[in-house]
DRENVEX-204739 format. One line per 4 residues: for each residue x, y, z of C-alpha. Coordinates in pm, whole numbers, plus 50000, padded with zeros to 5 digits. Example, Ala and Ser with C-alpha at 12.3 -4.5 7.8 and 13.67 -1.06 7.14 Angstrom:
51230/49550/50780 | 51367/49894/50714;
This chain:
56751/16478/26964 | 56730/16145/26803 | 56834/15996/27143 | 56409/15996/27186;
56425/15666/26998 | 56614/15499/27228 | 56412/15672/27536 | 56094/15582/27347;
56126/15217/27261 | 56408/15074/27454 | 56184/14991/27735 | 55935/14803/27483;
56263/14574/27372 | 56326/14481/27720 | 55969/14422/27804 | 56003/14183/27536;
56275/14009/27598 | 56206/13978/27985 | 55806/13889/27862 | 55873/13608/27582;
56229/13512/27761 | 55977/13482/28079 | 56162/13222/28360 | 56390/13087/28072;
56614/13363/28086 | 56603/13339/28469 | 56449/13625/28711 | 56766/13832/28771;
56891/13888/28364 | 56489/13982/28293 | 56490/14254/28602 | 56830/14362/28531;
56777/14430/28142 | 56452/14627/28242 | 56591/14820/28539 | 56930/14939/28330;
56680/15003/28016 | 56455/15256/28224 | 56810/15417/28384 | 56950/15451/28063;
56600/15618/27973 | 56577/15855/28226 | 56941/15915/28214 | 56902/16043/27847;
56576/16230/27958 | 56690/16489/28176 | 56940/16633/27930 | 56633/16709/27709;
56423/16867/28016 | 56723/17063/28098 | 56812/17196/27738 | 56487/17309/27731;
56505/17525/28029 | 56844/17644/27961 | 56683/17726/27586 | 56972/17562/27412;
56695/17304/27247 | 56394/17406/27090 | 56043/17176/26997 | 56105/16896/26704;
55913/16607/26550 | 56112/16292/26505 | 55979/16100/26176 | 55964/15709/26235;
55771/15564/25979 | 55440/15605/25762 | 55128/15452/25956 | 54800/15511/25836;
54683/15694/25509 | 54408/15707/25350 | 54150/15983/25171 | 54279/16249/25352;
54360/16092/25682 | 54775/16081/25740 | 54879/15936/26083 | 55259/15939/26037;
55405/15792/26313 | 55636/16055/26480 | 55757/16169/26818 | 55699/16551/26903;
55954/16701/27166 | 55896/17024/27300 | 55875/17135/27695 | 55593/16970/27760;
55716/16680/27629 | 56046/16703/27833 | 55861/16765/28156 | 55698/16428/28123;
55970/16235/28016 | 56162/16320/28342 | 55849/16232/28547 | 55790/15895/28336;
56162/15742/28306 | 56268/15909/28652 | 55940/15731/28844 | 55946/15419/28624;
56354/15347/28711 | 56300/15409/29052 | 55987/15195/29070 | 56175/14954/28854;
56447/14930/29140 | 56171/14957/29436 | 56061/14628/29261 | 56379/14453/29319;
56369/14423/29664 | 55936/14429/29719 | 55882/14157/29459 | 56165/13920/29534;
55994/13636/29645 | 55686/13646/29371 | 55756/13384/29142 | 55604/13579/28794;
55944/13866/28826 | 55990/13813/28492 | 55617/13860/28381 | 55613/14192/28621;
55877/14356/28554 | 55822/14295/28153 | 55424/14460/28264 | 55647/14746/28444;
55830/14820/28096 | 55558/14767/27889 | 55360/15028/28062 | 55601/15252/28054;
55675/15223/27657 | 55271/15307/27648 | 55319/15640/27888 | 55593/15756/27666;
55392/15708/27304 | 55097/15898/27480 | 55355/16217/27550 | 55480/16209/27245;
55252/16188/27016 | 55252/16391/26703 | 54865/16311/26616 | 54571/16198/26798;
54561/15848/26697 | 54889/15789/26736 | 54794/15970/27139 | 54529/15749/27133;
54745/15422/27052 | 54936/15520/27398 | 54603/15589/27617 | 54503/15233/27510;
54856/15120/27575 | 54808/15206/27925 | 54465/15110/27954 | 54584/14771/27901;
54958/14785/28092 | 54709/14874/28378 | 54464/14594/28361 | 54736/14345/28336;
54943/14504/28628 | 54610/14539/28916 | 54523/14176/28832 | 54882/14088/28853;
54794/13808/29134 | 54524/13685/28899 | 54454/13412/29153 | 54333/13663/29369;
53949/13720/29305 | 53968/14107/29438 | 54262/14204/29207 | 54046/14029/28916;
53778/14231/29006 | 53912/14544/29002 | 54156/14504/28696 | 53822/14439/28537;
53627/14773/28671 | 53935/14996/28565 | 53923/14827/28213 | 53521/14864/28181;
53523/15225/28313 | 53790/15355/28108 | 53625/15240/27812 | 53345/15445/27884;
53608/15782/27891 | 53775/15613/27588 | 53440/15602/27405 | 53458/16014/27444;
53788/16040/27382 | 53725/15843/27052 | 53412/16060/26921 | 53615/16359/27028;
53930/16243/26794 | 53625/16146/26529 | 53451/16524/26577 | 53814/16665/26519;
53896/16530/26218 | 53513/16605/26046 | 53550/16960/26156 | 53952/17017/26078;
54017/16744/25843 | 54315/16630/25996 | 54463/16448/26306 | 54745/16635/26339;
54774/16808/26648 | 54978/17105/26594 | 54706/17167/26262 | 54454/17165/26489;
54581/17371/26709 | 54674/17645/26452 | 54331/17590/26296 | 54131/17589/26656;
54114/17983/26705 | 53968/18033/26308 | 53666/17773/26409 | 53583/18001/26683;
53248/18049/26713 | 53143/17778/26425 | 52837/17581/26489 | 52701/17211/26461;
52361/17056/26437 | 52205/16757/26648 | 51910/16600/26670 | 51724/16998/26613;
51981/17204/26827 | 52296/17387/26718 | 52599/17380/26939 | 52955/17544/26949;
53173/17306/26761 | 53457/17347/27008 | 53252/17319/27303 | 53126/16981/27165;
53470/16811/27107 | 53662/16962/27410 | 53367/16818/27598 | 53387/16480/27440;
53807/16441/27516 | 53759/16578/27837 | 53511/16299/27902 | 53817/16069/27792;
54054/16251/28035 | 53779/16194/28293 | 53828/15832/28270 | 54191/15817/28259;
54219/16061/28544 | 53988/15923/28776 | 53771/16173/28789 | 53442/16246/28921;
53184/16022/28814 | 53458/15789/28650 | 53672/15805/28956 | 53535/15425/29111;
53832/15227/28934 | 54097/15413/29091 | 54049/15304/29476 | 54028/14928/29372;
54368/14952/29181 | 54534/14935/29526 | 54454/14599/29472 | 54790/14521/29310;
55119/14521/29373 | 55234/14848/29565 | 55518/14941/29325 | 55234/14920/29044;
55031/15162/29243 | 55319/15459/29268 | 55363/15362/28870 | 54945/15454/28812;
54924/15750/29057 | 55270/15862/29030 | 55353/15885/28642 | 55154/15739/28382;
54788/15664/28360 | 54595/15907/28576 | 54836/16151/28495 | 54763/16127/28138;
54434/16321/28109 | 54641/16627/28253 | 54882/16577/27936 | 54603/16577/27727;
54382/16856/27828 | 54734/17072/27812 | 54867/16953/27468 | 54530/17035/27353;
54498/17377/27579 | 54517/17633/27280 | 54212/17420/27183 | 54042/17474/27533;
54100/17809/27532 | 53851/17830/27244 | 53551/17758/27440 | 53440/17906/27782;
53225/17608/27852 | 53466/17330/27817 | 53718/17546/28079 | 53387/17607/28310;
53289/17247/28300 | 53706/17136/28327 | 53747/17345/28671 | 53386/17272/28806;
53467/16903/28744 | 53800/16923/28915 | 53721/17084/29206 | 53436/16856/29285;
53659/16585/29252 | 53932/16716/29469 | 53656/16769/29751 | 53494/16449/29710;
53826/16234/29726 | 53978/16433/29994 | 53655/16374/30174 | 53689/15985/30114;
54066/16046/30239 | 53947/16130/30591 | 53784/15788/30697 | 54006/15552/30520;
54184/15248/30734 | 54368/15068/30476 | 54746/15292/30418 | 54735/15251/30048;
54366/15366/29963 | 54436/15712/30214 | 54706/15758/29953 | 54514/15645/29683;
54216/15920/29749 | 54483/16153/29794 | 54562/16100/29441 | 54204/16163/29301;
54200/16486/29484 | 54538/16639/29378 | 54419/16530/28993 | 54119/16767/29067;
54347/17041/29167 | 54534/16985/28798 | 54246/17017/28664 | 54046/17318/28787;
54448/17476/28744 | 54369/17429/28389 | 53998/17489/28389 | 54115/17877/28484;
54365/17866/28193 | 54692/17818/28441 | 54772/17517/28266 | 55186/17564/28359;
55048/17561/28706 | 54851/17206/28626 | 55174/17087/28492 | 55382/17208/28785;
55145/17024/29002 | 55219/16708/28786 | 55553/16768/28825 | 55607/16824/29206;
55295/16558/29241 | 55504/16271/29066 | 55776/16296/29302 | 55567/16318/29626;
55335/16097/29566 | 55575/15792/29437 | 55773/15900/29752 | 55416/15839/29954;
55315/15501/29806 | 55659/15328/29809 | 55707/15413/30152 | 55385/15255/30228;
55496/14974/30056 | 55805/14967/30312 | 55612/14988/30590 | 55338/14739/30508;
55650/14518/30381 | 55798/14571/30793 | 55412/14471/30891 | 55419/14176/30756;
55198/14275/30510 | 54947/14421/30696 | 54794/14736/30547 | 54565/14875/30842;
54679/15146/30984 | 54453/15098/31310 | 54695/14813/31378 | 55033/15013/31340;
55175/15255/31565 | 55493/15346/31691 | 55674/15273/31415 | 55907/15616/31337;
56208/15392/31589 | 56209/15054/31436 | 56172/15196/31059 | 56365/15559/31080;
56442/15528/30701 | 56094/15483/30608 | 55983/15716/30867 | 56158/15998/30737;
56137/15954/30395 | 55722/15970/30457 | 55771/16225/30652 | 55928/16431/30333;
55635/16329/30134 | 55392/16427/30382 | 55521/16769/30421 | 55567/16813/30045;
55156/16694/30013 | 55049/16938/30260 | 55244/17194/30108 | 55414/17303/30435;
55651/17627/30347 | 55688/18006/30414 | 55468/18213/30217 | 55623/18524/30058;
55488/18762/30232 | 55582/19087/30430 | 55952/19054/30332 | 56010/18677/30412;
56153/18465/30141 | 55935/18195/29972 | 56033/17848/30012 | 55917/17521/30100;
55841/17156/30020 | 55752/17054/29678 | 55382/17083/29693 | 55420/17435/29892;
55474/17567/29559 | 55263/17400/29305 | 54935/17371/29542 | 54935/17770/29656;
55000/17810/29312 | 54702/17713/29171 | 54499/17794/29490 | 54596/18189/29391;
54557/18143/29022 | 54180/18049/29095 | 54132/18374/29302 | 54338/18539/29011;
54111/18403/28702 | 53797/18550/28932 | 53694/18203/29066 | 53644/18242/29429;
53426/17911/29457 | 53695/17715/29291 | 53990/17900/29517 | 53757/17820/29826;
53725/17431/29734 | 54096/17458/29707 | 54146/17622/30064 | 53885/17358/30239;
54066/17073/30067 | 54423/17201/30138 | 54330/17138/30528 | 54180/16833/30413;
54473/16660/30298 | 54666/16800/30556 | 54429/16663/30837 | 54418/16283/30627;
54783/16312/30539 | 54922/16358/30951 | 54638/16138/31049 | 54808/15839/30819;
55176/15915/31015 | 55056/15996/31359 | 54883/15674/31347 | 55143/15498/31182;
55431/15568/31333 | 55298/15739/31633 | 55161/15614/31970 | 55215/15285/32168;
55214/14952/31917 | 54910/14818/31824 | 55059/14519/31655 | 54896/14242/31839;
54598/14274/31697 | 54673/14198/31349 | 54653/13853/31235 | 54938/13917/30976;
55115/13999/31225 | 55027/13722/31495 | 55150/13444/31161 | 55484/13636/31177;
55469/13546/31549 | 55364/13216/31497 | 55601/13178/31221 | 55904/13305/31399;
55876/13052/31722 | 55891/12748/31480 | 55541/12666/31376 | 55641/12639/31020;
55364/12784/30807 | 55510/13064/30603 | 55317/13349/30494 | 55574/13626/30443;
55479/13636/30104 | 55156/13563/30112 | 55000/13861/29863 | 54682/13649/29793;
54569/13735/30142 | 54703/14061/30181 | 54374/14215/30246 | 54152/13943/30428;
54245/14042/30783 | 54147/14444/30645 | 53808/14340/30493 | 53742/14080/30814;
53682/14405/31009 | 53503/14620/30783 | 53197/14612/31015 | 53388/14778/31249;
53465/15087/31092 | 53213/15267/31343 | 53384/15170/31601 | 53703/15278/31477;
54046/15257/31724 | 54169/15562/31551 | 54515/15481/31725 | 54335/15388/32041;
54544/15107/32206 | 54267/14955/32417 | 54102/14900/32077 | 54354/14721/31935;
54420/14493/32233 | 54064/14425/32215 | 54036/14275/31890 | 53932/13934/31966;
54264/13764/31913 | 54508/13581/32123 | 54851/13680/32078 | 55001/13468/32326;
54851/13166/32163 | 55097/13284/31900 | 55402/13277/32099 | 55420/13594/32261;
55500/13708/32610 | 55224/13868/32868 | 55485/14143/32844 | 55470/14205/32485;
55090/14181/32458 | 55060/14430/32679 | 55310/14694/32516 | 55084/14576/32230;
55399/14406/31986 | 55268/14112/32047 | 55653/13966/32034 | 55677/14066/31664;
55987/14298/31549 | 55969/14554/31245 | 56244/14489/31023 | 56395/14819/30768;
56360/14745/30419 | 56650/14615/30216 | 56825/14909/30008 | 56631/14826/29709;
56336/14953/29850 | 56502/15233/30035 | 56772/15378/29747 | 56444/15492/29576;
56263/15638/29893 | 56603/15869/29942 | 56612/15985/29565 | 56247/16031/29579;
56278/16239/29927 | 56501/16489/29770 | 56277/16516/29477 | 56018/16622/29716;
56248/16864/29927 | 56409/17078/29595 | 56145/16999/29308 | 55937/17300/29387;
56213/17531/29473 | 56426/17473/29171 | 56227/17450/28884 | 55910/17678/28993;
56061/17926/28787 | 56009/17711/28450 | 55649/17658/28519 | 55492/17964/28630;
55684/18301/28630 | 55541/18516/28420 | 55858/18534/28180 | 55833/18141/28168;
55613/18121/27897 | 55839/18248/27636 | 56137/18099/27823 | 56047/17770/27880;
55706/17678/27708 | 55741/17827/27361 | 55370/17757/27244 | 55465/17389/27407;
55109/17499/27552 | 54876/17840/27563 | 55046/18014/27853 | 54823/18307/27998;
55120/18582/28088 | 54841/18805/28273 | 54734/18547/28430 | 55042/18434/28601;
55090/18823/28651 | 54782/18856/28865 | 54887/18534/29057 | 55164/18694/29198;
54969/18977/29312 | 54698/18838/29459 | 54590/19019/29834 | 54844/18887/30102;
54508/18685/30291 | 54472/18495/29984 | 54831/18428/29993 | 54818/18317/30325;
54524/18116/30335 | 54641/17746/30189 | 54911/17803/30486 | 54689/17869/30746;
54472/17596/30578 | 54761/17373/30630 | 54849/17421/30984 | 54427/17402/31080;
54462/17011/30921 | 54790/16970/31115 | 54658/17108/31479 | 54360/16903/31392;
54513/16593/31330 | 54778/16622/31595 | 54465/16694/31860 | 54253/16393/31744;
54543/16131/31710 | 54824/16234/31969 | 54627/16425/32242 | 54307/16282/32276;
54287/15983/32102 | 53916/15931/32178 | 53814/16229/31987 | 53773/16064/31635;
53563/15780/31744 | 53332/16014/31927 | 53284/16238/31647 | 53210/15905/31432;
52966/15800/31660 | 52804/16204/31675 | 52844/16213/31323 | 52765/15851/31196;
52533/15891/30890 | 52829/16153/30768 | 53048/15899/30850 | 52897/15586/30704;
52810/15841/30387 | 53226/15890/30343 | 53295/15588/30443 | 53102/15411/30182;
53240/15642/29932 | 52952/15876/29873 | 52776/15540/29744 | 52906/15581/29420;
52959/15222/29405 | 52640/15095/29518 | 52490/15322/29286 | 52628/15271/28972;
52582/14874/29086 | 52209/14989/29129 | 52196/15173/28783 | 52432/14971/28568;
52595/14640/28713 | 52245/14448/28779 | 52082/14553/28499 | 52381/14491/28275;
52355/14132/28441 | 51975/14084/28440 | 51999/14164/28087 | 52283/13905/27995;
52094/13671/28242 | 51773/13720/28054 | 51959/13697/27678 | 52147/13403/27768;
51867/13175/27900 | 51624/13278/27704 | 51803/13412/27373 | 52073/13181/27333;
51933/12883/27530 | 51624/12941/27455 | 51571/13072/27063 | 51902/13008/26954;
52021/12662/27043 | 51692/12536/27101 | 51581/12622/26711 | 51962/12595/26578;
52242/12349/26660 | 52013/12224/26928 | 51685/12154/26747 | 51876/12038/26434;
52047/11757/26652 | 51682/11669/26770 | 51558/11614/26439 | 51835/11446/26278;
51785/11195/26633 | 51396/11171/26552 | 51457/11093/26217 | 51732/10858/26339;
51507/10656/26583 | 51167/10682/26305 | 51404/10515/26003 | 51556/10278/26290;
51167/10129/26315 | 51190/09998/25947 | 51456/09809/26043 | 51284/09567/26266;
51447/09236/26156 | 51035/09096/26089 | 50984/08939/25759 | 50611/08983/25747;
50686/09414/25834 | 50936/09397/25489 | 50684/09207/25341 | 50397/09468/25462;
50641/09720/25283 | 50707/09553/24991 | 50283/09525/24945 | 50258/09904/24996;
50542/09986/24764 | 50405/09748/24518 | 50058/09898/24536 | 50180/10245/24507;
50348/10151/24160 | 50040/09975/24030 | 49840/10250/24109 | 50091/10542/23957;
50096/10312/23653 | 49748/10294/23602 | 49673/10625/23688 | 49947/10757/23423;
């Protein structure tokens, strides 16, 4: 079991060495020492997740050293294995290799490899401190770890204003979660006077019931601290009301986007709220508020999902609103199902955003989708290896019902898991938000391949790709790399959103562009190429979309048993987390309609999507146009942005505005360093004046002085 050292902290030595070595060590030793460290990670990872299923291991805590004591506070540093732990190793090393490897090929020509791929590791090391953590500080040493991996990963291309921007909102709004998550670790350790997590958790059900006093009012104990670390998990997990960084993270580098969504930070505030379930359990409030929270969430993003143009934010929302389905798992108490749902989720959706990556890398880095189409022959690899993630997100399968055999795509079993635990636990709002939104995602998630890789080309119309054109016939400017501007031609037409192509070819064609100024043929504008020629990826971007395919094919099928049988809970989980047996009982015997009803929800979003964007391609722009304060309300987001920047941002500026000119300008420095420097000038230019070079003014003096003396003499 020791071998968690080396999983733990190898990746920090070779972020170190590729970070300090930098460009001196050149760009292939500094990827190939962190690649081979995450393999070797993830290679010693899965024996642990799989000696935990077989039950040939059971939960330890590896001492490292002695961190923090004093009074009665002991943070020893040590790493806790048990099958929770295991279950996110495997999703953290597996992802982080593959994404490691992804990297090879995507980030060949940036000149900072070195400096990325050292970020890559780094984040990584942060991720695997936060899993496992024997205590909360030493948890909350990790969720700062990858607080601040992910700020220096989204403004990788710091000379990019956007990416600057938004490293800086996912840094500002997780500190407001952190802030939570900090007074919840504080309110733990006044009420159970110690840090230690599996203390508290032996301690929690004895507080039961306990009471604390504020400002008048008394209050559960519990309630109040499982409230203030959900807030943290909030933050970290994008969700609702802290949800606005997540969106703007697309803003770096694709393979740091599958890292975020996929397998470390919004995944974390699912770890947290089920290391800490047994704690949960204890209050009725914090589980009502959890689920109500989650759901919301997973309906607002998947709402957001359904008007999105660029590829990467459709995926992006899609990530929000499968957090809220973690989350109102374990808001019912089916926390193995949350954890399933991480599981299968991991695979899918790192399968989803590196093959967007591929297919905006064929595009020429363009990331509209409006300006795709027909893509599925010139990129088959990519094409089928999104086509695997899309069928594992929509959860297509067979339900088990009236004799036939259960099986399906990865998300078939995790997603109709949970969406028949809520009608289990007695939620039937929650299971109904779970229902709407499983034909939401399916509707957004077809909608993002029939228009990408459906349909006549619509490539003509893009000025990335028109440069490619340009580029190709000689004219010498190259932008294949050109990430600073991977998102100009995509903003240039965001007042055209209401007039939306939704793969409508005319549009396209019509987009005010010449691509035969470029260097194509009348033939190929009018097919809509405009000359250009997708290219496959090279097989370090495609190894990991294969891998990561048959993740999401088998994940679901073979290890659904480990997550939520009944038996699994003394199988598998062993107290690893509180594991409702009944529960996961009633699950399985829910009413066959209730069975049935994420599939059907699934095939409504498909025949929906398949009508809108392959039959009648029209449709979606006239519904925008029926429907366009519902529109311009999703498309902006639910105006969560301009709202908080209403609320918050100006204010937060006024004020600085206001103290700087007239606090620091105008008391401080004008009254301090400022006004000191004045008088010691005055003074300056005043003594100056007695040195006139006139004999009769130092004579006038000397009088004066002279006079004065007399006089003091006299008078004395």
């Amino acid at each position: 079991m020791h071998s968690i050292l080396i999983i733990c902290f190898l990746p920090l030595l070779a972020a170190a060495i590729a970070g300090l070595g930098n460009k001196s060590i050149g760009f292939v030793p500094a990827k190939a020492i962190t690649t081979g460290a995450l393999f070797v990670a993830c290679a010693l990872s899965w024996p642990i997740f799989i000696g935990f299923m077989s039950g040939s291991l059971s939960a330890t805590v590896v001492p490292v050293f002695t961190w923090i004591q004093s009074g009665d506070m002991n943070a020893a540093w040590a790493l806790r294995v048990d099958a929770l732990t295991a279950v996110m190793l495997v999703v953290v090393t597996s992802v982080s290799a593959l994404v490691h490897l992804y990297s090879w090929g995507y980030m060949s020509e940036d000149p900072d490899q070195p400096r990325f791929f050292a970020y890559l590791s780094l984040f990584t090391f942060a991720m695997l401190m936060l899993v496992t953590a024997n205590n909360l500080i030493q948890m909350f040493f990790g969720w700062e770890g990858v607080g601040l991996a992910s700020y220096l990963l989204i403004g990788f291309w710091f000379r990019k204003p956007s990416a600057n921007a938004a490293a800086i909102k996912a840094f500002v709004v997780n500190r407001v979660g952190d802030l939570g998550f900090m007074l919840g670790i504080f309110a733990t350790f006044l009420v159970f006077g110690t840090i230690s997590i599996p203390e508290i958790l032996a301690s929690a059900p004895g507080m039961a019931g306990s009471t604390i006093g504020f400002l008048g009012h008394r209050y559960d104990t519990l309630t109040v601290i499982c409230l203030l670390l959900f807030v943290g998990a909030m933050g970290k997990s994008a969700q609702l009301g802290l949800h606005t960084w997540l969106p703007d993270a697309m803003e770096g580098p694709t393979p740091v986007s599958a890292l975020i969504h996929a397998a470390t930070m919004v995944t974390a505030g699912v770890f947290m709220v089920c290391r800490l379930s047994p704690l949960f359990d204890t209050s009725p409030v914090a589980l009502h508020v959890v689920a109500s929270i989650g759901a919301a969430t997973c309906l607002f993003a998947a709402t957001c999902g359904l008007v999105q143009t660029d590829i990467k934010r459709v995926i992006a929302y899609s990530t929000c609103s499968q957090l809220g389905y973690m989350f109102f798992a374990a808001g019912v108490g089916a926390y193995g199902a949350a954890m399933f749902h991480l599981f299968t989720h991991a695979f899918f959706k790192a399968l989803l955003f590196l093959g967007a990556g591929s297919v905006i890398h064929a595009m020429h880095h363009e990331q509209d989708m409006r300006y795709y189409g027909g893509l599925r022959k010139e990129i088959p690899v990519t094409f089928w290896a999104m086509m695997m993630g899309t069928l594992a997100i929509t959860g297509v399968g067979i339900p088990g019902v009236y004799g036939l055999p259960m099986i399906g795509f990865a998300g078939f079993y995790s997603k109709d898991a949970i969406i028949e635990a809520s009608w289990a636990a007695g939620e039937p709002g929650v299971w109904f938000v779970g229902v709407l939104v499983a034909a939401i995602t399916s509707f957004y998630s077809w909608r993002l391949m029939f228009l990408t890789f459906w349909g006549q080309p619509r490539w003509a119309a893009s000025e990335h790709i028109q440069h490619a054109v340009h580029d190709a016939h000689g004219h010498g400017h190259d932008h294949a790399h050109d990430h600073d501007h991977a998102h100009a031609h995509a903003m240039a037409h965001d007042a055209h959103h209401a007039n939306e192509a939704h793969g409508n070819p005319a549009h396209a064609e019509d987009g005010g562009h010449s691509p035969s100024a470029h260097g194509a043929s009348p033939d190929e504008v009018k097919d809509g190429t405009g000359g250009y020629h997708p290219h496959e990826s090279p097989l370090p971007i495609l190894i990991p979309l294969i891998v990561l395919s048959i993740g999401a094919i088998a994940a679901g099928w073979a290890f659904h048993a480990f997550f939520i049988e009944p038996s699994a809970g003394e199988e598998y989980w062993k107290g690893a987390l509180a594991f409702h047996e009944h529960l996961m009982h009633a699950m399985h015997e829910v009413p066959v309609p209730i069975k049935l009803s994420a599939f059907v929800a699934m095939l409504l979003g498909l025949g929906t999507a398949w009508y809108a964007y392959i039959v009648n391609t029209r449709f979606p722009a006239a519904v925008a146009d029926q429907f366009s304060v519902l529109y311009r309300f999703l498309l902006h987001k639910w105006y969560f942005d301009e709202l908080y920047d209403l609320l918050f941002v100006r204010p937060a500026f006024a004020i600085g505005r206001l103290l700087w000119h007239k606090g620091d300008e105008g008391t401080i420095d004008r009254f301090g360093p400022n006004g000191s420097a004045w008088l010691v000038a005055a003074g300056s230019r005043l003594a100056g004046k007695l040195q006139s070079g006139y004999v009769y003014t130092y004579a006038f003096v000397m009088l004066i002085g002279l006079t004065a003396a007399v006089t003091w003499a006299i008078a004395g």
